[in-house]
Every structure is written in C-alpha cells, then in structure tokens.
N, C-alpha and C positions, 0 to 999 in steps of 0.2 A: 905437512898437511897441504893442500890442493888448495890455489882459491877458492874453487866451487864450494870445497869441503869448509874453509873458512867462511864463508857465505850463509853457508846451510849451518853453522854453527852458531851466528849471529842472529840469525831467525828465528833462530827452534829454543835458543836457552832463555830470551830476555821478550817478556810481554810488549818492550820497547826498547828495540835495538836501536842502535847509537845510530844516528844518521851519517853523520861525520866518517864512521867506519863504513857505514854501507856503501856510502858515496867516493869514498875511497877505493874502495874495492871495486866497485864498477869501475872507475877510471884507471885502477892497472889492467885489467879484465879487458880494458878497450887498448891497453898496450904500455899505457903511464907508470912509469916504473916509481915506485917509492911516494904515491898520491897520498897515503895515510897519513907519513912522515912527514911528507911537507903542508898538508892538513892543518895538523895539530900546530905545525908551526905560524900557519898563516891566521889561524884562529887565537891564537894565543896574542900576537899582533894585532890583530882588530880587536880582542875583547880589553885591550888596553888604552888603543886609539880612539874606538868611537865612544862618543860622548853622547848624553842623554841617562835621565835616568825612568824613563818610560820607554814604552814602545813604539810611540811617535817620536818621541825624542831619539832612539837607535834608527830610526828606516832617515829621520834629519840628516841626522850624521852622515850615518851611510851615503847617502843620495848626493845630498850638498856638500860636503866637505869632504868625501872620499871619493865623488864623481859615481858609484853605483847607478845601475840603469839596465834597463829593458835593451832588448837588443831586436830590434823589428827587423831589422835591416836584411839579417842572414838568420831568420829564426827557428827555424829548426835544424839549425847546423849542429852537429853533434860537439863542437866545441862549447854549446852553450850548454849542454847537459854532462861535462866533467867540471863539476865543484871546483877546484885547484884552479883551473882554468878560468870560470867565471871570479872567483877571487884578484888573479892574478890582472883579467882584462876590465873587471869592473863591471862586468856585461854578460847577462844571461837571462836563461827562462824563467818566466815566472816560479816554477815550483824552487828550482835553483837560488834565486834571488830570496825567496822564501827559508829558504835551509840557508841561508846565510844569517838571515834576520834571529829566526829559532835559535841558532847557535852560539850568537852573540849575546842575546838576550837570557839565555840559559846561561850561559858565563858569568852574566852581570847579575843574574839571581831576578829578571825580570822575568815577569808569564806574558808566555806567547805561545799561541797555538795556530798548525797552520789548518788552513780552512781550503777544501778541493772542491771549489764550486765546479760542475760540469765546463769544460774548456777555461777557467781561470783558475788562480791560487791567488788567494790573498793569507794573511794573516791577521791573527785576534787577540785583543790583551786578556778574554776571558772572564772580564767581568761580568758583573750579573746586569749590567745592563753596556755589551760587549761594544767596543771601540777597535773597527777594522780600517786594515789601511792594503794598499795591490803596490807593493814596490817597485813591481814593474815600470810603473805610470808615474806615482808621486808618491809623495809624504802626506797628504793631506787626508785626515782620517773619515771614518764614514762609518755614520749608524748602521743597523740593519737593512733601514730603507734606502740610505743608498748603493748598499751591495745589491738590496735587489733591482736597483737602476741602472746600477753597473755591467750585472748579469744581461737585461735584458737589451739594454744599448746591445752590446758587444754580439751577444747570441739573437736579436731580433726575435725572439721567441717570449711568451707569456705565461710560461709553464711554472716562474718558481715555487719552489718550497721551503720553508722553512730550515728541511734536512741538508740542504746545501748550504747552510752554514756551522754546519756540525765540522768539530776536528776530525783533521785526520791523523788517523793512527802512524806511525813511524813507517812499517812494514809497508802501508798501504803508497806513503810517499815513497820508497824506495821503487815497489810496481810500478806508480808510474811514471817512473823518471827512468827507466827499464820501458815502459810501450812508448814512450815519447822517441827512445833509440830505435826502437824496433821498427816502430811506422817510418820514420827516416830513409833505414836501411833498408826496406822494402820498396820503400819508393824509387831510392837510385839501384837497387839491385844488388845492393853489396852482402851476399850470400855467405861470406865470409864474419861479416861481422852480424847479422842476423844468427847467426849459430850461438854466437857466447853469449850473446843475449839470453837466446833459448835457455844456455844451459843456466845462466844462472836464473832465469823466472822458473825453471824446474824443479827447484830446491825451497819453494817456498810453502808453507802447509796447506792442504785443501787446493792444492789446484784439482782441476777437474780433468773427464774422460777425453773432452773435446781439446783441450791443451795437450794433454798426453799421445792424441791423435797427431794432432799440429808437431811436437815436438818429433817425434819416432818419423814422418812425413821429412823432416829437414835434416834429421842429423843421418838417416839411411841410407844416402851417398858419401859417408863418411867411416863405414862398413867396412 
C-alpha cells in the first residue's frame, strides 16, 4: 500500500485518526524515512519522563525540565512541522508543540484537547470550567478570558468568539499542519514539495471543487 493510500486509510476508517500516525506519515511523505517508528519510540520516552499529573503539570515538565519551546526564530521552517523533529530538537510550532502535549497527556490517561484558535494553538484540560495553556510561550495557565487576550494581543483584531475555543478534531489538526507546509513551500517556491503536499490533502473527505481545481492545476505538469 502507497502512503497516500495509507493516509486516505487513516482518515476514512477512524472518526479520530491517530495523530502520532498522521504526523508520521506526513514526515516520511516529506522524505523521513521510518518517522512512525521512531514516533512511537520517542513518545513512549516522554510519556515515562514527563512528570505532572495535570495538564499544567505536563506542558511544566515539558517546558522546564525537558527545555520544549516555541521556535520564533526560523518559524515557519518546515523542520518545525515534522513531529520526530520537533521532539528530537525540543522546538516547534505551535500546533506541533500542541500534539506533543495531547500525546503525552493521552498516554498518562490525562484530557487534553487541542484548541485552533484563528493563527494560534493552544490546548484545554476540558473541564466544565476549561483551564488553557499556549506551550508555545509558557506553562502558565489561562482562563477563557485570557485566551481571549491572548487572541487579541497577538491578532490586534476584536473579532473573538466564543467558537475559537472549541476543539479541534484530529483530521482537522492534521490540515493544518498540511497548509502550514504548503504556505511555506509556496512561499520559497519549492514546487516539488508543494505537490505531496497536494496529494496527500487530496485524500481527505469533503474537499471541495475549488481544491480539486488547485490540485489537477499543480500536479498537470507531472503528466
């Protein structure tokens, strides 16, 4: 079986496909040979090391005694959106740094849900009266009101809603951890890797006409 075809089989069977797998698979897809494998192995690792038994007490750990951290520096380098990578350097994007947290936290049997606010990711312990934190940045937790100070520092904009602290679905972090490459590689022009991109957000249910216009546009000199 294809990775594509692995791909499209992770989406289509499970209402919540495994992150860990998806983020694996993007990152052989980007050329990393054997990313799942050493995945499982680098999470298996952390979910024994970090300490905490909340979810302020995991992003603790993580941040302070494992050095995890936002990476401003070179932030939209595509090193920061292969998992394995951001594992291995301690350092990545927010949505990234986030699927680290979920995955640890899932291991240790804590709830965490991650939260895709327009231009940030943080994550939520999901209680009924929910305690967020942006690992990005710190450990230091924050009500809903100060996510939405968060939000509007960072975007300068007065628009929130409520809905922007809604989870996000699995599939849905997988997209965009998939346009965050894709803007990238459009940016520097890399047409090569712009394509696998394509192909794997083509395998995802409900794309639309206008995607499938964009997609048959890119991959036509490949004919």
């Amino acid at each position: 079986m294809s990775l594509e075809d692995e791909f499209r089989a992770l989406l289509h069977d499970s209402d919540s496909p495994s992150l860990v797998a998806g983020c694996g698979m993007i990152c052989e897809a980007a050329g990393h040979s054997r990313a799942r494998e050493i995945l499982e192995d680098q999470f298996d690792t952390l979910s024994m090391t970090v300490g905490g038994t909340d979810l302020i007490g995991v992003v603790r750990s993580l941040r302070d005694e494992l050095g995890f951290d936002g990476d401003s520096q070179n932030y939209d380098d595509p090193i920061n959106s292969m998992l394995h990578l951001v594992i291995e350097r301690r350092r990545g994007l927010p949505i990234l740094l986030a699927v680290v947290v979920h995955e640890v936290c899932r291991r240790k049997s804590i709830p965490a849900s991650i939260i895709g606010m327009p231009g940030h990711v943080l994550v939520s312990d999901g209680a009924a009266q929910p305690t967020y934190v942006d690992p990005f940045h710190s450990a230091h937790p924050m009500s809903a009101g100060g996510a939405r100070g968060l939000y509007e520092t960072m975007t300068g904009l007065s628009n929130f809603s409520e809905s922007f602290l809604d989870p996000l679905p699995n599939r849905a972090v997988l997209w965009r951890i998939l346009n965050n490459l894709l803007s990238r590689y459009r940016r520097t022009g890399e047409l090569a890797n712009v394509r696998w991109v394509m192909r794997l957000r083509s395998v995802f249910p409900d794309v639309g006409p206008e995607f499938d216009r964009e997609f048959a546009r890119l991959m036509g000199p490949m004919n």
